[in-house]
DRENDRENGU-235762 format. One line per field, with one value per residue (C-alpha): x, y, z; residue in three letters. Coordinates in nm, 3 decimals, decimal comma, always signed. Layout:
BEGIN
c1: X  ...
c2: Y  ...
c3: Z  ...
mimar: ALA  ...
END
This chain:
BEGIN
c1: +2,626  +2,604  +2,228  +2,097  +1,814  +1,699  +1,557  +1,485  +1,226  +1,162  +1,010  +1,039  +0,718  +0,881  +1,208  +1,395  +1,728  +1,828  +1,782  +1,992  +2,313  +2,197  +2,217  +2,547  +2,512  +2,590  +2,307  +2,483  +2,676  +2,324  +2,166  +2,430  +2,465  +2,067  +2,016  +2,306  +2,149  +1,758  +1,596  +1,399  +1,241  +1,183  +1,010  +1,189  +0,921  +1,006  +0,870  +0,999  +1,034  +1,449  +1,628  +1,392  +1,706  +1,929  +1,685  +1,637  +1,981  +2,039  +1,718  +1,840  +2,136  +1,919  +1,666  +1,442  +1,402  +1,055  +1,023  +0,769  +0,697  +0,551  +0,533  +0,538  +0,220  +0,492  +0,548  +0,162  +0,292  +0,542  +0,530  +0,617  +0,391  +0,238  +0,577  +0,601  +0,295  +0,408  +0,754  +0,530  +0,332  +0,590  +0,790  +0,492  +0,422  +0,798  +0,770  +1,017  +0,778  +0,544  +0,361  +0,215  +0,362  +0,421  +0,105  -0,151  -0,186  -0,024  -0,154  +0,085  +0,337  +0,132  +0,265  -0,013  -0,362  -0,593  -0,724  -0,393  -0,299  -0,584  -0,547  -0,245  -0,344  -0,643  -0,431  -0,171  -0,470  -0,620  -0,319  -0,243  -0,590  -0,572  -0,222  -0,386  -0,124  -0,113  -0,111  +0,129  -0,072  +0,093  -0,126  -0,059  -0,305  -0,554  -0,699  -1,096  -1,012  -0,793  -1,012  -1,249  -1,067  -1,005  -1,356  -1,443  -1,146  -1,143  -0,792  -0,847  -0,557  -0,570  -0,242  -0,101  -0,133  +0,231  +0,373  -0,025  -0,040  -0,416  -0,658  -0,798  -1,107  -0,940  -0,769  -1,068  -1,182  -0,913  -0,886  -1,273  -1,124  -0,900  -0,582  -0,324  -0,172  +0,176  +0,338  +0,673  +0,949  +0,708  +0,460  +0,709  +0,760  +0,541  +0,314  +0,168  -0,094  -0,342  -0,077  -0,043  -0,426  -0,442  -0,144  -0,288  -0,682  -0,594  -0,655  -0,263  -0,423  -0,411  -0,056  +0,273  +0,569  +0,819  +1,071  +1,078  +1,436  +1,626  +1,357  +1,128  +1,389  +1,218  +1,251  +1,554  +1,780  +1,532  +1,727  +1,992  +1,956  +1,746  +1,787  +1,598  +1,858  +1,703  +1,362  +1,341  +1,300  +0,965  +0,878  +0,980  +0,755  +0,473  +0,497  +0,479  +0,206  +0,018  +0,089  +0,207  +0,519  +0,749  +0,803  +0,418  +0,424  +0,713  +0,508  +0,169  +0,336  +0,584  +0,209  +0,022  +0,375  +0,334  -0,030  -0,061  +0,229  +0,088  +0,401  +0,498  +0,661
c2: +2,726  +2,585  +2,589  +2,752  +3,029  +3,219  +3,546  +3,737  +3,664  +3,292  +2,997  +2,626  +2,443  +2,123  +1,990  +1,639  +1,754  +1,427  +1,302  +1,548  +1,336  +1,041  +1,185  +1,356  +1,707  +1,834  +1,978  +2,205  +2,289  +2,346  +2,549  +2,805  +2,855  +2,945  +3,156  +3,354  +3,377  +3,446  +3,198  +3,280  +2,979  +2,597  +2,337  +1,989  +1,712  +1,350  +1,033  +0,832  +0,838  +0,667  +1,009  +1,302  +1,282  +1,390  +1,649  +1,803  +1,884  +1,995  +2,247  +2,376  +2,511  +2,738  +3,003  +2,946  +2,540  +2,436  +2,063  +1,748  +1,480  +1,186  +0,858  +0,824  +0,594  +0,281  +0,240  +0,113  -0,222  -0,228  -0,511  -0,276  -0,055  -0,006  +0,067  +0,323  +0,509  +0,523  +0,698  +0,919  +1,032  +1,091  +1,367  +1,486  +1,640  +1,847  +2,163  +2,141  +1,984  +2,257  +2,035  +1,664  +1,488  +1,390  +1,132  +1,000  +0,755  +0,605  +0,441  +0,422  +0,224  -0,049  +0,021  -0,167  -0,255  +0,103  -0,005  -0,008  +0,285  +0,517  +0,383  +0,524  +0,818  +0,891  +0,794  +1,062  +1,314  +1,261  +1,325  +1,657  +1,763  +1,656  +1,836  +2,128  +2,157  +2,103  +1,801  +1,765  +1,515  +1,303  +1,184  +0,967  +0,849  +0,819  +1,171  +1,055  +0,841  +1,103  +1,413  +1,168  +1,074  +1,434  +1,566  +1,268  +1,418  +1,784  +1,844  +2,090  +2,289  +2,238  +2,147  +2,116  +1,898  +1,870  +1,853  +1,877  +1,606  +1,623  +1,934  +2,227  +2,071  +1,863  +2,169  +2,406  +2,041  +2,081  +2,485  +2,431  +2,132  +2,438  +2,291  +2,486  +2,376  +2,327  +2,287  +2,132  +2,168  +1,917  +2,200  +2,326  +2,097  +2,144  +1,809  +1,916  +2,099  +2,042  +2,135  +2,476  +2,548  +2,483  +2,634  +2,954  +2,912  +2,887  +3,211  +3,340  +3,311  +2,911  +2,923  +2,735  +2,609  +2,353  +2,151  +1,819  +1,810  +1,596  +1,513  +1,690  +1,938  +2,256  +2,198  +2,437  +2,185  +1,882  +1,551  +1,627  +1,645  +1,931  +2,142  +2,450  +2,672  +2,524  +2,691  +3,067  +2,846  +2,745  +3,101  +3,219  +2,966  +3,066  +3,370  +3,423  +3,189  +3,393  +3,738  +3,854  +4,034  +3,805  +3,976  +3,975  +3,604  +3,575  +3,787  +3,608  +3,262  +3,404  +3,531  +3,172  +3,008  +3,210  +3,211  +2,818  +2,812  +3,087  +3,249  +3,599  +3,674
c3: -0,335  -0,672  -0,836  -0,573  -0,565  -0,266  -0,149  +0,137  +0,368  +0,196  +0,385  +0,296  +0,472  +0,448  +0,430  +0,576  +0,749  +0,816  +0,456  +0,304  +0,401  +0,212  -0,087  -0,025  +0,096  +0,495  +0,663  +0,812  +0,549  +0,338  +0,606  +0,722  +0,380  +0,315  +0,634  +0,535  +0,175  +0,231  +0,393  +0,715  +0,830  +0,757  +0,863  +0,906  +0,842  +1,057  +0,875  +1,170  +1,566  +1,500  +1,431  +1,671  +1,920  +1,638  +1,473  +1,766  +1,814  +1,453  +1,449  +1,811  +1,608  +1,394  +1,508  +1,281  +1,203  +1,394  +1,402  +1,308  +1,458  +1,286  +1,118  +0,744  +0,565  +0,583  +0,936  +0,955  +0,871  +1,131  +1,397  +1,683  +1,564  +1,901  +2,057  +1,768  +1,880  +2,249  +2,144  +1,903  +2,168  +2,389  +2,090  +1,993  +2,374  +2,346  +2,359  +2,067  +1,804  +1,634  +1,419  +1,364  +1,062  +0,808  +0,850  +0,587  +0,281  -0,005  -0,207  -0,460  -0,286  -0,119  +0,199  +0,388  +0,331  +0,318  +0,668  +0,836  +0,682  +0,796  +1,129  +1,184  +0,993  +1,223  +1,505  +1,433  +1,356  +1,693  +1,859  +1,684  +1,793  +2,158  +2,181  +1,922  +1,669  +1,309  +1,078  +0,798  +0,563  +0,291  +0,012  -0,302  -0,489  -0,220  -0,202  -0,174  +0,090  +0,232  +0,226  +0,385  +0,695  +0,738  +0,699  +0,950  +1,252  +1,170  +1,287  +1,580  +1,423  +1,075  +0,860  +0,571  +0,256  +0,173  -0,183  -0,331  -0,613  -0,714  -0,910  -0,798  -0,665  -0,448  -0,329  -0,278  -0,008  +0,184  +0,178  +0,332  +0,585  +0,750  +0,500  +0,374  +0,029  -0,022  -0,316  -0,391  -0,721  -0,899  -0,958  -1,178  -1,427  -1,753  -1,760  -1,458  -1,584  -1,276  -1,027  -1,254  -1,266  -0,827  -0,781  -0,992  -0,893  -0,502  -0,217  -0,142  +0,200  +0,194  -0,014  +0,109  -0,098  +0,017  -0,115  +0,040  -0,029  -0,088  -0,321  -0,579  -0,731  -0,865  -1,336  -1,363  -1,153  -1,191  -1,123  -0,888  -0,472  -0,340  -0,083  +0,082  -0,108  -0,453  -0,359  -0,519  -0,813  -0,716  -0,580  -0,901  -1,060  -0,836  -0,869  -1,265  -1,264  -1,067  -1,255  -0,861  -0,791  -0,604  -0,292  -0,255  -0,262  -0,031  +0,223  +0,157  +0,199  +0,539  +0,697  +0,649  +0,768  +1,076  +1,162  +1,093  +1,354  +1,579  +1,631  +1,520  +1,228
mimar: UNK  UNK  UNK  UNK  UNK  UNK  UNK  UNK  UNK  UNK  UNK  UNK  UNK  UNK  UNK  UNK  UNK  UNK  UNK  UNK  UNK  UNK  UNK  UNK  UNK  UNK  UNK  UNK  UNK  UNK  UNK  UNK  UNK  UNK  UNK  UNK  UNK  UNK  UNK  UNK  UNK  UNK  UNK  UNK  UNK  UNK  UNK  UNK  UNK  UNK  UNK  UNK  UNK  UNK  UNK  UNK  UNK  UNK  UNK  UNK  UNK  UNK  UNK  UNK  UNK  UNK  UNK  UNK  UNK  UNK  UNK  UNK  UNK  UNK  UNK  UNK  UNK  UNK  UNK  UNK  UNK  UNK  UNK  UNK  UNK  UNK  UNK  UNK  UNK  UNK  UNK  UNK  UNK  UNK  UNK  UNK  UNK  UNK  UNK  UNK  UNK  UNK  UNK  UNK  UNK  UNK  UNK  UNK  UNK  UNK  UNK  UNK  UNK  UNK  UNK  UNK  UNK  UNK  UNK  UNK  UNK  UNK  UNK  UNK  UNK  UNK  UNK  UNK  UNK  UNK  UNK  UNK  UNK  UNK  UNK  UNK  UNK  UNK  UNK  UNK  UNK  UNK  UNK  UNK  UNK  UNK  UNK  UNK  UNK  UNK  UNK  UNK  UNK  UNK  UNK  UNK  UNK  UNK  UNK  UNK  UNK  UNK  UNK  UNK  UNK  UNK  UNK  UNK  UNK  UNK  UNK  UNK  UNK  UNK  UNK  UNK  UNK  UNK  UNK  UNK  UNK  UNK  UNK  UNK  UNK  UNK  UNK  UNK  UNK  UNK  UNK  UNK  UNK  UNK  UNK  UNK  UNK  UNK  UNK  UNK  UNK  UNK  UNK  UNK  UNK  UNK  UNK  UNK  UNK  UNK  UNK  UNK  UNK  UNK  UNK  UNK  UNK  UNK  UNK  UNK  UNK  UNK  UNK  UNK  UNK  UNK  UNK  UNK  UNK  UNK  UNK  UNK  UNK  UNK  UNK  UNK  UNK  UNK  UNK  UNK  UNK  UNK  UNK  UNK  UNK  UNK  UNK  UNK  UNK  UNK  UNK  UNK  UNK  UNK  UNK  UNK  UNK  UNK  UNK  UNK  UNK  UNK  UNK  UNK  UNK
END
């Protein structure tokens, strides 16, 4: 597959299967084409309750896809948000769905007010304690207020703070909240000098990389549709940054992948 980079024994933490067809590649295409190439496992992220039916099916068709279910910052301004919450409960109690997610704030965007937003947000964190699995957080330019609502719930399972977007401070928080830190192509590019210094300063025990393809294409193939097959960039990335031999990194990241999951590797 053209631009792609894997190796053995790789994980992507977060991924959106059912976004990949929007910006013109086949899922299945994508993924048949990764597990036959290096990839081990992946974790396909829901930002909606719409499409579970449909994701469900897709990650039955791979050992090794463990699904989300969630609803992104946006849906807090939803009318039938209520309605929303019922259906959420309802996927978030298969047996299918490993984790809670993707849930949190954005700022950025001006989705809905901050109030509305962290309702949902502490909604969704409730619920992945009460059913004791773990929270895939999304945070934009909200990370006081977002460190905040999670020192307030302490997510009986911990999480994840997907595609990490603030300094190493912020990281060491979360690492103390129970949160691993994942980090997507963006830490790659070379303005992001805080992502660098987290990404470097950070335990490998707390480590995950994603994707979030389609989106956030690692600097080598920066601008055109990711993909979980685009993600030994990163790793590469990662890896040089952190003066660690690669497979070491691939095995540190596979173990937290695992044990956040509690399933064996």
């Amino acid at each position: 597959m053209k631009d792609a980079k894997l190796y053995p024994g790789i994980i992507d933490s977060h991924f959106h299967a059912s976004m990949l067809r929007k910006k013109g590649l086949n899922p299945h295409t994508v993924m048949d084409w990764c597990f036959g190439n290096g990839l081990e496992a992946a974790l396909d992220i829901a930002v909606d309750t719409e499409d579970f039916e449909a994701r469900k099916r897709f990650a039955s068709g791979y050992p090794r896809i463990y699904l989300s279910a969630g609803l992104y910052p946006s849906v807090s301004e939803e009318k039938n948000l209520q309605g929303l919450l019922d259906t959420l409960e309802r996927q978030a109690a298969d047996p299918a769905v490993m984790v809670l997610g993707e849930a949190g704030l954005d700022y950025h965007w001006n989705f809905a007010t901050p109030a509305k937003q962290q309702a949902l947000f502490r909604f969704q964190a409730a619920l992945a304690s009460q059913l004791k699995k773990p929270l895939i957080v999304h945070s934009r330019e909200a990370g006081e207020d977002t460190c905040a609502c999670l020192a307030a719930l302490k997510p009986a399972a911990g999480g994840i703070i997907h595609c990490f977007s603030e300094d190493y401070p912020a990281a060491k928080r979360y690492i103390d909240l129970g949160f691993l830190i994942s980090f997507a192509g963006n830490v790659t590019y070379p303005k992001a000098e805080n992502l660098h210094e987290a990404a470097a300063k950070i335990p490998l025990r707390a480590l995950l990389l994603e994707t979030d393809a389609p989106y956030m294409a690692p600097q080598p193939v920066r601008g055109k549709p990711n993909h979980p097959g685009m993600i030994g960039y990163t790793y590469e990335f990662i890896a040089k940054l952190r003066n660690l031999p690669l497979e070491e990194l691939i095995t540190g990241v596979r173990e937290n992948f695992y044990r956040l999951l509690n399933l064996p590797e």
